[in-house]
BAKOLKE-156289 format. One line per field, with one value per residue (C-alpha): z, y, x; residue in one letter; residue number from 1. Coordinates in steps of 0.05 Angstrom, whole numbers, m for minus. Each point is the difference from the previous one (the first is absolute). Example, Ala and Ser with C-alpha at 12.3 -4.5 7.8 and 13.67 -1.06 7.14 Angstrom:
REM BAKOLKE-156289
w <- 156, m13 $
v <- m90, 69 $
u <- 246, 27 $
residuo <- a, s $
num <- 1, 2 $
This chain:
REM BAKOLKE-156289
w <- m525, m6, 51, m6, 57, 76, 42, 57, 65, 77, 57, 64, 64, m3, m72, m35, m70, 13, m76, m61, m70, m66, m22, 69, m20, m69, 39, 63, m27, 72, 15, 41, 53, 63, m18, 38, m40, m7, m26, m43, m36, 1, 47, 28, 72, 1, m44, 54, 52, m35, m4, 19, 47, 40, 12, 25, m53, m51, m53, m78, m11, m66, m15, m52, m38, m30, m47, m32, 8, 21, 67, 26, 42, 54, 49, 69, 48, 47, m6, 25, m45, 13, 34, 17, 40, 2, m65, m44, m73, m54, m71, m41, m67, m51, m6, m66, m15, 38, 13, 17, 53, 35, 3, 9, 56, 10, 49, 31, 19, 17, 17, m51, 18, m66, m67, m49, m70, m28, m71, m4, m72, m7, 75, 13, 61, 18, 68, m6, 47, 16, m5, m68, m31, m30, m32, 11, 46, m1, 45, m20, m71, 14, m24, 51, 12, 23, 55, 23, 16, 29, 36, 27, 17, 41, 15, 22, 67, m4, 25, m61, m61, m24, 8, m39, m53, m15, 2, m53, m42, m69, m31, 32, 22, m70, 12, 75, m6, m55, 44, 58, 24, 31, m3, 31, 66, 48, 59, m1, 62, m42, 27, 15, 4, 82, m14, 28, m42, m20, m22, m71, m40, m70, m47, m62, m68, m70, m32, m51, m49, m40, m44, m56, 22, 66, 48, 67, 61, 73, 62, 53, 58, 79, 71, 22, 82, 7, 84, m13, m34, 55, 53, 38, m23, 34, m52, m54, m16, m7, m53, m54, 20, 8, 61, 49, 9, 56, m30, m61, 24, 36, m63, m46, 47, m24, m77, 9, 37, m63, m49, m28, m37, m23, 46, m10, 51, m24, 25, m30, 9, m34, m20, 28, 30, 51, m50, m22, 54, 6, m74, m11, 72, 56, m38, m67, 36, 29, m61, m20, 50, m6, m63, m1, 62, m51, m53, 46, 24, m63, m17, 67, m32, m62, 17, 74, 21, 75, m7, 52, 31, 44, 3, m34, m71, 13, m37, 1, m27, 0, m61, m39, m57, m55, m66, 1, 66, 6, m65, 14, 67, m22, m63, 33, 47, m38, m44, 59, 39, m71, m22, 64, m11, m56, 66, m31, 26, 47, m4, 38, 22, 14, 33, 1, 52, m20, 59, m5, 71, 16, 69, m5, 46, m40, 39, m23, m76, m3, 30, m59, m55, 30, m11, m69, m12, 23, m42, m60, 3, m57, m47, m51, 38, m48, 33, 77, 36, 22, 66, 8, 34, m42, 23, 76, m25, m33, 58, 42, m44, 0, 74, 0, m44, 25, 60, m33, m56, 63, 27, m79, m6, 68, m13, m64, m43, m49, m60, m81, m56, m70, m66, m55, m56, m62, m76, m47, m55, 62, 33, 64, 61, 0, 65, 50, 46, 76, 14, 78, 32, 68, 15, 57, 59, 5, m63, m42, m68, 0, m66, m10, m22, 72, 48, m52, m9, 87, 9, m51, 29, 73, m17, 9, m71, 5, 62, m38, m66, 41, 38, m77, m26, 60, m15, m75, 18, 56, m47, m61, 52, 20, m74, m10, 52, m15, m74, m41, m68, 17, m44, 25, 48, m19, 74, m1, 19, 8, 1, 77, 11, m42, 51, 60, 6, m37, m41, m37, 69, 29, m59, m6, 71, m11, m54, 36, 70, m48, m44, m63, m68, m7, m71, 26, 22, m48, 19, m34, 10, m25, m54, 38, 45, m42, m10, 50, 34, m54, 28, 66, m37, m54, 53, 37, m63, m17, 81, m17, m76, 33, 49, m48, m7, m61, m6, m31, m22, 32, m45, m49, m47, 59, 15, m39, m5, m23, m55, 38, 57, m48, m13, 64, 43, m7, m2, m19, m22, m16, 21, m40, 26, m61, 31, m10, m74, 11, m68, m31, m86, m1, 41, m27, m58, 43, 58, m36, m26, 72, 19, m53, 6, 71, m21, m45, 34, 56, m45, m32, 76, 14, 56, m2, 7, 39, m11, 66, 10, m62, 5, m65, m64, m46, 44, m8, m76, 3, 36, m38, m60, 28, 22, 82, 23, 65, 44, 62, 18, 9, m62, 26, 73, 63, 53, 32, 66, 28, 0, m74, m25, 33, m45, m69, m1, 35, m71, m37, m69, 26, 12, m41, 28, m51, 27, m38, m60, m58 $
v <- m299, 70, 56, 68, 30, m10, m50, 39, m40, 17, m49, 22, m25, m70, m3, m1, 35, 78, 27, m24, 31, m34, m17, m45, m34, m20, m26, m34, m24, m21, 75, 21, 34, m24, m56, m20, 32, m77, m22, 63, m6, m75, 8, m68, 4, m15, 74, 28, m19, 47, 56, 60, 15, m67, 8, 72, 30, 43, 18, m53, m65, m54, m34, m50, 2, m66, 24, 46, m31, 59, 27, 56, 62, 5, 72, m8, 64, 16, 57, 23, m22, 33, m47, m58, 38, m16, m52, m16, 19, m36, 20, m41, m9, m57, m4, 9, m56, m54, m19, 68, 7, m64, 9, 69, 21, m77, m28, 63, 13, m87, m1, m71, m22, m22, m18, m52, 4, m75, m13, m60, m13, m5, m22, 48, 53, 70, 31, 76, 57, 67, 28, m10, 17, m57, m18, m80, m23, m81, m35, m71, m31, m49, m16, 28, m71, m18, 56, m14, m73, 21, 50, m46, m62, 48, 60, m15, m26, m69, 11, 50, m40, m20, 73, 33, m52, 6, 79, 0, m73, 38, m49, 36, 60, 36, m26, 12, 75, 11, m37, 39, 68, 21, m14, m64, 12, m58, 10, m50, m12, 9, m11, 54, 0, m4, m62, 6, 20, 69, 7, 16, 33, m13, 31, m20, 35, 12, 49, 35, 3, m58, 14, m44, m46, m25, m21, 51, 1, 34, m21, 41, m20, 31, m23, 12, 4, 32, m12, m73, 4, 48, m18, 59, 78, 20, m35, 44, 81, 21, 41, m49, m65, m21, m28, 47, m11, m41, m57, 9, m17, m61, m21, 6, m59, m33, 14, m12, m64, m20, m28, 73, 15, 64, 42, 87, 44, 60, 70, 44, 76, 48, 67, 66, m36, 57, 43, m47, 11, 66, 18, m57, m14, m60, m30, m3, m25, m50, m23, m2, m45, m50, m6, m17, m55, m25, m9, m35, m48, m21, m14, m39, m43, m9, m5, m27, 57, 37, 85, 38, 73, 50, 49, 72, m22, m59, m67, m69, m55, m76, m31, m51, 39, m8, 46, m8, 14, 57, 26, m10, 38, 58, 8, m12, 51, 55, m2, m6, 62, 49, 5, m12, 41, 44, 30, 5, 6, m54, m65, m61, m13, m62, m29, m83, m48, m63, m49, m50, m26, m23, 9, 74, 44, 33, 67, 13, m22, 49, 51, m19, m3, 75, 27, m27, 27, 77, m2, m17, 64, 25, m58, m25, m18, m64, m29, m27, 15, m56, 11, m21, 15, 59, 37, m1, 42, 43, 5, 16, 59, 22, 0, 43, 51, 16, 41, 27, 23, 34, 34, 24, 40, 24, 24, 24, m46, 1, 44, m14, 17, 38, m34, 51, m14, 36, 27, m30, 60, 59, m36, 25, m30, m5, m30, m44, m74, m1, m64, m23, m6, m25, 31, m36, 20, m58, m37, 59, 3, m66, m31, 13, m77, m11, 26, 18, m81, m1, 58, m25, m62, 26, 48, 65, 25, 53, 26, 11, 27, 56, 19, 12, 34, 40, 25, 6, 57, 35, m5, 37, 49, 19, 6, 52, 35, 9, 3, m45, m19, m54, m69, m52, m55, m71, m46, m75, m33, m62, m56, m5, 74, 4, m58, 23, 79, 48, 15, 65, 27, 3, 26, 56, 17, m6, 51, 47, m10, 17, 56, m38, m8, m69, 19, m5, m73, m51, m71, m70, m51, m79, m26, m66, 33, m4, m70, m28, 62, 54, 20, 23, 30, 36, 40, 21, 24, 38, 30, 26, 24, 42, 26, 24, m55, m34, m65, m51, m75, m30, m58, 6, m67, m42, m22, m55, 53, 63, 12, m14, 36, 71, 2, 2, 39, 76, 11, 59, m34, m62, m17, m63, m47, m10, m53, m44, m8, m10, 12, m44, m23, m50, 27, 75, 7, m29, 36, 72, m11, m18, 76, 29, m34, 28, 60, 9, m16, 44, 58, m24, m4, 65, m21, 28, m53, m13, m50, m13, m47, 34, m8, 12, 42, m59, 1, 71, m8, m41, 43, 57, m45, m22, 69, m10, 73, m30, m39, m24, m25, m3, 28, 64, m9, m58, 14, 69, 23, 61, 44, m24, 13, 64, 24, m30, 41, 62, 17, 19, m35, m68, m5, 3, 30, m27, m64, m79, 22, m41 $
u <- m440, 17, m24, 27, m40, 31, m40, m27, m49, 0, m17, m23, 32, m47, 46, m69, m13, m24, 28, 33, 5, m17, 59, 9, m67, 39, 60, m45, m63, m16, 6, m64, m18, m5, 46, 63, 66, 31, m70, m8, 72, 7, 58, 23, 9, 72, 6, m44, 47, 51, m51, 37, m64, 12, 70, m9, 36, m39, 33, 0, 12, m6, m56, m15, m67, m12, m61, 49, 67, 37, 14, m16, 24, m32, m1, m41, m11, m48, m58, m64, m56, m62, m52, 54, 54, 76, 7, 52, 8, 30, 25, 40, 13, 33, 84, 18, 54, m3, 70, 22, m57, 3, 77, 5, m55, m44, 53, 16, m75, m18, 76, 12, 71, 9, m37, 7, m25, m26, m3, m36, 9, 72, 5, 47, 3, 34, 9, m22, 12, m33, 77, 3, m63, m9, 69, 5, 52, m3, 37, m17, 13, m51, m79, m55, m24, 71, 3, m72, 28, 57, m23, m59, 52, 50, m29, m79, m16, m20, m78, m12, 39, m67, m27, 48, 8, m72, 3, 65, m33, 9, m38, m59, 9, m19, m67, m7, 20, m60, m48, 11, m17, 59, 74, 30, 28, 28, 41, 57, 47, 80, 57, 53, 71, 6, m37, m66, m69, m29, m70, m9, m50, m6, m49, 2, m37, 0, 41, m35, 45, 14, 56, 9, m58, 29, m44, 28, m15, 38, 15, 6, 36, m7, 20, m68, 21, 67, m15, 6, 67, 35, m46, 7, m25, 70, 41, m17, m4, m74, 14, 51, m31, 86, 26, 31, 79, m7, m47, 36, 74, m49, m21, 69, 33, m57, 16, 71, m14, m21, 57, m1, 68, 25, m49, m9, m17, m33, m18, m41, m14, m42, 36, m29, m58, m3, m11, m60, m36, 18, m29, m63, m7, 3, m61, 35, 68, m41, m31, 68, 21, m48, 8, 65, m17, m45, 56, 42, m53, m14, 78, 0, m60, 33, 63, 8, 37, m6, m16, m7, m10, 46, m50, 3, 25, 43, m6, 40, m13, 32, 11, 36, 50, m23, m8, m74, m9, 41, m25, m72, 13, 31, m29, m69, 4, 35, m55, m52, 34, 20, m71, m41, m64, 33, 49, 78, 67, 0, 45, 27, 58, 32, 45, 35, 33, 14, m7, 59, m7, m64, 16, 5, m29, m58, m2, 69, m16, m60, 54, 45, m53, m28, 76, 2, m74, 17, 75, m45, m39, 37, m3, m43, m67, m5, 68, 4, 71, 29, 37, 68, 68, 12, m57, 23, 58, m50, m48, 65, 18, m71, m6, 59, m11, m73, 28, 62, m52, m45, 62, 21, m67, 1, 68, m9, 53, m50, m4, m11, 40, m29, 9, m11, m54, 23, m10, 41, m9, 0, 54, m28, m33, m74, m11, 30, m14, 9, 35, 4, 65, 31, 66, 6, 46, 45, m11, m6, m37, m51, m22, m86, 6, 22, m48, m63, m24, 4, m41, m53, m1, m7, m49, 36, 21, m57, 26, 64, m31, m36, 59, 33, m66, 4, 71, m6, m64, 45, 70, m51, m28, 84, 9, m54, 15, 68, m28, 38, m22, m51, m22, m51, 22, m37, 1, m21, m66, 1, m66, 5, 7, m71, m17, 30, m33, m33, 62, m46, m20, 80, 28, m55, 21, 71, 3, m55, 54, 58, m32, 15, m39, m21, 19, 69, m13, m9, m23, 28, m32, 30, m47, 7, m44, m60, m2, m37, m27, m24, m62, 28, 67, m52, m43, 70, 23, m66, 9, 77, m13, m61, 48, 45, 53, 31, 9, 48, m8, 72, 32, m55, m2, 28, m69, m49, m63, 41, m46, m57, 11, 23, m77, m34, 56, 0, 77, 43, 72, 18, 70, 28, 72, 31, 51, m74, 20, 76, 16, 59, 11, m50, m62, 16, m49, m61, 18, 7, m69, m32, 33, m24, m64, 1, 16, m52, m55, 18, m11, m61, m25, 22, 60, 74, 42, 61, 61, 29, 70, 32, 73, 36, 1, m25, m64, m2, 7, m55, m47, 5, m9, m68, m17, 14, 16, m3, 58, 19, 63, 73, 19, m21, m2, 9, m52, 41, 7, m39, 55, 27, m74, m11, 70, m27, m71, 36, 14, m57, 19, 2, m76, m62, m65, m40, m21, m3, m39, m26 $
residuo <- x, x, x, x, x, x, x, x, x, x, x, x, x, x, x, x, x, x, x, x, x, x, x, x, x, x, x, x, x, x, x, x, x, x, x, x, x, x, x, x, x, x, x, x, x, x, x, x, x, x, x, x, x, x, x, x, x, x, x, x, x, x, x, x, x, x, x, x, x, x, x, x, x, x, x, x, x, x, x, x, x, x, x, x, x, x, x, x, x, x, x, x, x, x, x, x, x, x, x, x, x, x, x, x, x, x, x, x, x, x, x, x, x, x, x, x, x, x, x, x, x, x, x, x, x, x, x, x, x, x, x, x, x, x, x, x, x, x, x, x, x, x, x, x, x, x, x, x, x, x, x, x, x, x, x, x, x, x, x, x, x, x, x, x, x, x, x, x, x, x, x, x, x, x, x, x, x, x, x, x, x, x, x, x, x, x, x, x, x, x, x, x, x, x, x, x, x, x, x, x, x, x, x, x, x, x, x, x, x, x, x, x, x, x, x, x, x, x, x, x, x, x, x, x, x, x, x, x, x, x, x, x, x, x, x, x, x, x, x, x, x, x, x, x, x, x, x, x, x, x, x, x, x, x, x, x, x, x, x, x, x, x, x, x, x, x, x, x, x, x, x, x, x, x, x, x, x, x, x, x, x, x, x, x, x, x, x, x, x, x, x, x, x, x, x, x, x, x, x, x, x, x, x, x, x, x, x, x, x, x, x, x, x, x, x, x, x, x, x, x, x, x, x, x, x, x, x, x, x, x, x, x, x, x, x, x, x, x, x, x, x, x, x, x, x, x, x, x, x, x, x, x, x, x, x, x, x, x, x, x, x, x, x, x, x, x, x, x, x, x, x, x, x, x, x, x, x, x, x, x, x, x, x, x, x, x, x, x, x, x, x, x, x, x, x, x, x, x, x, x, x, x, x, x, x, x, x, x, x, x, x, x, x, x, x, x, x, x, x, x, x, x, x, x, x, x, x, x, x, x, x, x, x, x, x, x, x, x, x, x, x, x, x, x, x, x, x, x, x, x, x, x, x, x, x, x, x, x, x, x, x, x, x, x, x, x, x, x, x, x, x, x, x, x, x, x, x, x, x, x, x, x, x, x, x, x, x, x, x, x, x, x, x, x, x, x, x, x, x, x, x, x, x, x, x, x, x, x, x, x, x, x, x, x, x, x, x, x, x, x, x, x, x, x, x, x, x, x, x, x, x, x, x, x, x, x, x, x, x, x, x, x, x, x, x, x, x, x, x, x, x, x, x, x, x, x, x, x, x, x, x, x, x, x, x, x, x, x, x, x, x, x, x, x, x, x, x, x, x, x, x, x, x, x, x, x, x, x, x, x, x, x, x, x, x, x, x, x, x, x, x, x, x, x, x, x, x, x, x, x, x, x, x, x, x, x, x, x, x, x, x, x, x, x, x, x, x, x, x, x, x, x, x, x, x, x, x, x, x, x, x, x, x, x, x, x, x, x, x, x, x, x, x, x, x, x, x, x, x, x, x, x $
num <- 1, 2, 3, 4, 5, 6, 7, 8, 9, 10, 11, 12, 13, 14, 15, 16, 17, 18, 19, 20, 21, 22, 23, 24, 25, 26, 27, 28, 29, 30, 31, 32, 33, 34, 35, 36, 37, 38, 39, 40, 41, 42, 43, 44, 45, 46, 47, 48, 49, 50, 51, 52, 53, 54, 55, 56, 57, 58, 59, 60, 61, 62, 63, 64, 65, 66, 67, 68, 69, 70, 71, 72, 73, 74, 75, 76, 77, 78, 79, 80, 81, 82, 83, 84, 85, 86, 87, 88, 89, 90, 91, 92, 93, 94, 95, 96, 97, 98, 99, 100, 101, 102, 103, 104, 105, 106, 107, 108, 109, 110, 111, 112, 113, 114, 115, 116, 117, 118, 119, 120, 121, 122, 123, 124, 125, 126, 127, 128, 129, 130, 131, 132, 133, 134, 135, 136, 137, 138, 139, 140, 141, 142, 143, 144, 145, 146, 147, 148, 149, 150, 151, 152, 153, 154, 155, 156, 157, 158, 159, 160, 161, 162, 163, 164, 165, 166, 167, 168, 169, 170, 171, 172, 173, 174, 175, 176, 177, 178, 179, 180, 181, 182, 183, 184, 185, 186, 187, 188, 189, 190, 191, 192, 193, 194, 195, 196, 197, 198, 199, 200, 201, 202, 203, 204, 205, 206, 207, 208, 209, 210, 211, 212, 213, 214, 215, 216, 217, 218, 219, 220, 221, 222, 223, 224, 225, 226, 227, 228, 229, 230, 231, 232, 233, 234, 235, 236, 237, 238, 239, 240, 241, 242, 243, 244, 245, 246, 247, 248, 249, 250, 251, 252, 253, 254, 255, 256, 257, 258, 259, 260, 261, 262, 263, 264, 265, 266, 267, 268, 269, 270, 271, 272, 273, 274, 275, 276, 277, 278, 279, 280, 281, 282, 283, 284, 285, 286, 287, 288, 289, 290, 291, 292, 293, 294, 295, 296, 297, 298, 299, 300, 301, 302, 303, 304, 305, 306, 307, 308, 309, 310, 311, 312, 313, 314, 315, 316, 317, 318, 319, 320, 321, 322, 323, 324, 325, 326, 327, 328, 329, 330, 331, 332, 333, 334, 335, 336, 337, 338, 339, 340, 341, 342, 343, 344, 345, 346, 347, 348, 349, 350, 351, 352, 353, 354, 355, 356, 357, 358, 359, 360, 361, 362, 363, 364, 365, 366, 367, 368, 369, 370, 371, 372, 373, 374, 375, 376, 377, 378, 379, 380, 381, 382, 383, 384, 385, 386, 387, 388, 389, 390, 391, 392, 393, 394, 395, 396, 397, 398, 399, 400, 401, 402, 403, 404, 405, 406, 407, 408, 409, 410, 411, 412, 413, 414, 415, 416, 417, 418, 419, 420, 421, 422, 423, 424, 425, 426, 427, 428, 429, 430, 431, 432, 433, 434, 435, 436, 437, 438, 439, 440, 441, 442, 443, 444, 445, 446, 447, 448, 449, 450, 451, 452, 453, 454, 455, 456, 457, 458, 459, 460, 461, 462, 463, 464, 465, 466, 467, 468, 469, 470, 471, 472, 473, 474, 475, 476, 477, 478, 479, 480, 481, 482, 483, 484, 485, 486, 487, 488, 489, 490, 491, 492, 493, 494, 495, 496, 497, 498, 499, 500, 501, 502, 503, 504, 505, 506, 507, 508, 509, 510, 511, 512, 513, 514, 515, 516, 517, 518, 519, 520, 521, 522, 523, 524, 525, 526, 527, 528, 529, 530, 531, 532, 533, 534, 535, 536, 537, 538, 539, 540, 541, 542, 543, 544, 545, 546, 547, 548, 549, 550, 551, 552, 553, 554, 555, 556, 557, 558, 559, 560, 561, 562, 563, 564, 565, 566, 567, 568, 569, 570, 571, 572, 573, 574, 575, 576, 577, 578, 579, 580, 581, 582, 583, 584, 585, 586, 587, 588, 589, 590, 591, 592, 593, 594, 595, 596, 597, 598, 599, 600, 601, 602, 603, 604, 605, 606, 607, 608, 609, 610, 611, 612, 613, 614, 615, 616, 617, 618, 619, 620, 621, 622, 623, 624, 625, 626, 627, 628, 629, 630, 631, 632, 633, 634, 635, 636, 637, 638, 639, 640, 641, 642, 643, 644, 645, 646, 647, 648, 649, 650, 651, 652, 653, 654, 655, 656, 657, 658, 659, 660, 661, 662 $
């Protein structure tokens, strides 16, 4: 059946029929007025008991129409219908795939804890999850009628073997689905991994979709009292559904008591979340939150393992290590948490404790897996840090650099150094990179590699990057005033400066404070940057190129979407690391032709290019064979010192007014 038109009917406060459209007559034909809503859409009452109206919570759930054999999306809210006061309206209309639906949004609105997918022809079964839009992940080599028996013989309470055998008899369920006129629901009693029973709904229905003439149908599984299985409101977060830290360190001497070997401890913590909020609001960081609760319910249903919630955006969870576990919980949720709702830019981290003594005092393994979890901030978000010994050293020299870093701004030990950008066929300088530097009063000069991962991973690079934008605007407004020759300055943004502040706004009031032209001021950004979060980085660009500032694509052809990303991002310069091709005799040929490639295309977009990390004259050579006019580098210049720069452009033939020009 196919029904383009939304379904629209209202029910006044008695839930009785006062409106519906035509095409809800062609999807209900109980539909009349004056009718109950269950009566008028066929509804069994076990869906009605899910009806966001019942549970106080307006807003859409799933609901599968057995005439049709599709589910639907269902929208309630409340209005004032002439004649029948406050009612409730409801629109919905049919999901377009199947599998994606029920995956992607069914169990988030009915909250399923997990689905199964029976193909009763072949006797085989698959274990599907909303995480994955609908990308198999089967955990059991095994025919469906041999899980149904097992399950039945060791999971089942005793009292309700004969219940659920006669709910999953294959033999006759085919039959028994056609016959009725709504899914197949039971609520089973299953037992859980502390040993006692949860109550379980299953629904079971046809899948609509029967490829290559199997005979489908889906099971959807859901503890139907979550009060039963904690037995107490107080042992779980109202918003997540997860146990609080208390009932959850109750609960892992309970997992461990159980002949677990090689156990993981693992904390979890969404990146920026305050910044969620901040931007989409509480409601949206809620939604958030809950879903994520939901993931890791469902992995403690399929998996036996223990999740719980620390409040704000802290996660753990309890689990046996193994690959698809782990994989199925990071993967799960980086996918869950990088495309929630459309929003970008956000990510988990995680971090890993193995628990070797089962003894261990859990408080001070969630304090060990939390270390791990914030020193992996600047990882991959598809790996999980595994704490060990090493890292106490680490967290020692991070504890100790924090105030000694405080004390370096305060005292001004901080300053940056200018790398020239240059024309090969001028021979002049075109422009020049701020570089942050700590000349620190004991120590001396301090390696960037040394103190720039800390301050990212503490949060406080931005607070270091404006201090340097701040002193690149007041070192330009000394030079005009003095009136040296003058050549734009580029300065660094990085993703969590974007993420931190309103990285347009201070730099506008920067250069206004300092009396410079933001022409002066150009603006690299890493193209790394734009992987996961180009939306965000895109209207921040638009913001600064309106101002009046350039900007440059950092280490351009480092990242997976270069291409991709060159189309959508309004740039100015593209700057390209040619140590990423590390030419040698046998990769020469292919990689000249990726520069020159890059080269190319540049120009056919309309972008000056820049080489940057050129370091000899048979790099040169090959530039200007290309066509790069453009070079960075210690062939002409290391990053300088103030006073060494402020001698080179003092004379008028060593720099080039004319800009990076096509």
């Amino acid at each position: 059946m196919h029904v383009n038109e939304n379904v629209v009917f209202i029910f006044d406060s008695s839930q009785k029929i006062v409106y519906f459209n035509e095409p809800s007559l062609k999807i209900f034909p109980n539909m009349a007025l004056g009718k109950s809503c269950c009566e008028a859409t066929g509804t069994s009452p076990l869906q009605c008991e899910q009806c966001p109206v019942r549970t106080g919570k307006p807003e859409t759930m799933a609901l599968y129409n057995i005439i049709a054999s599709r589910w639907l999306n269902m929208s309630f809210a409340s209005m004032e219908y002439p004649g029948h006061g406050l009612c409730t309206v409801v629109t919905g209309s049919f999901y377009q795939t199947l599998r994606k639906e029920v995956l992607g949004r069914v169990k988030f609105m009915n909250q399923y804890d997990f689905i199964i997918e029976m193909n009763l022809t072949i006797d085989r079964y698959v274990m599907l999850s909303d995480s994955n839009y609908g990308k198999e992940v089967v955990l059991e080599e095994e025919p469906l009628s041999v899980l149904i028996k097992r399950t039945a013989e060791t999971m089942v309470h005793p009292d309700d073997y004969r219940k659920f055998t006669n709910l999953f008899n294959l033999n006759t369920l085919s039959e028994r689905l056609k016959a009725a006129k709504f899914p197949l629901t039971e609520v089973i009693r299953e037992k859980n991994t502390r040993g006692t029973y949860d109550d379980v709904k299953i629904t079971l229905i046809p899948e609509e979709i029967h490829q290559n003439g199997y005979e489908m149908f889906i099971a959807l599984f859901h503890i139907d009292n979550l009060k039963k299985k904690t037995g107490s409101d107080s042992d779980r977060n109202g918003i997540t559904g997860l146990l609080n830290k208390e009932s959850f360190i109750k609960e892992t001497s309970v997992f461990l008591g159980n002949y677990h070997d090689d156990v993981a401890l693992i904390y979890m913590d969404i990146e920026h979340f305050r910044l969620f909020n901040k931007w989409y609001s509480r409601w949206q960081g809620d939604r958030l939150l809950k879903s994520i609760g939901l993931f890791l319910l469902q992995m403690d249903r399929m998996f036996g393992t223990v999740s719980g919630y620390d409040g704000g955006d802290n996660f753990f969870i309890l689990c046996d290590k193994q690959d698809v576990v782990l994989e199925y919980l990071v993967n799960g949720l980086n996918e869950l948490i990088s495309c929630f709702d459309g929003i970008e830019g956000f990510r988990m981290a995680y971090g890993g404790y193995l628990i070797e003594d089962k003894r261990e005092d859990m408080q001070d393994a969630l304090d060990l897996a939390s270390t791990a979890c914030t020193l992996d901030m600047s990882l991959s978000v598809e790996k999980i840090r595994w704490y060990n010994e090493s890292l106490i050293l680490e967290e020692e020299k991070e504890i100790l650099i924090i105030p000694d870093f405080e004390r370096g701004l305060e005292e001004n030990e901080f300053t940056f150094f200018l790398q020239p950008k240059c024309s090969i066929r001028e021979d002049r300088i075109v422009g020049a990179e701020a570089l942050v530097r700590w000349n620190h009063k004991i120590k001396g000069f301090i390696s960037p590699g040394e103190f720039i991962p800390i301050l990212e991973r503490k949060g406080l690079l931005s607070k270091l990057d404006i201090y340097i934008w701040e002193q690149v605007c007041k070192k330009i407004s000394e030079w005009q005033t003095t009136g040296l020759e003058l050549v734009p300055v580029s300065i660094n943004v990085s993703r969590i400066d974007i993420f931190n502040m309103d990285v347009p706004e201070v730099l506008i009031n920067l250069t206004k404070k300092y009396n410079v032209d933001p022409d002066l001021i150009e603006v690299e950004i890493t193209e790394s940057a734009f992987v996961n979060d180009s939306r965000i980085i895109k209207t921040v660009i638009q913001r600064l190129r309106k101002a009046g500032f350039k900007i440059l694509i950092d280490d351009f052809g480092s990242g997976y979407s270069s291409l991709n990303m060159l189309k959508d991002v309004q740039a100015d310069v593209i700057k390209m690391d040619i140590k990423f091709f590390d030419l040698n005799q046998e990769n020469f040929d292919k990689g000249y032709n990726i520069i020159t490639s890059m080269y190319e295309m540049s120009h056919n977009i309309g972008l000056p290019i820049i080489a940057e990390g050129v370091e000899t004259q048979n790099q040169i050579d090959l530039l200007e064979d290309i066509g790069f006019n453009y070079v960075q580098g210690y062939y002409y210049y290391k990053p300088l010192q103030l006073k060494d720069y402020e001698d080179i452009i003092s004379d008028k033939d060593k720099i080039s007014h004319d800009g990076l020009q096509l």
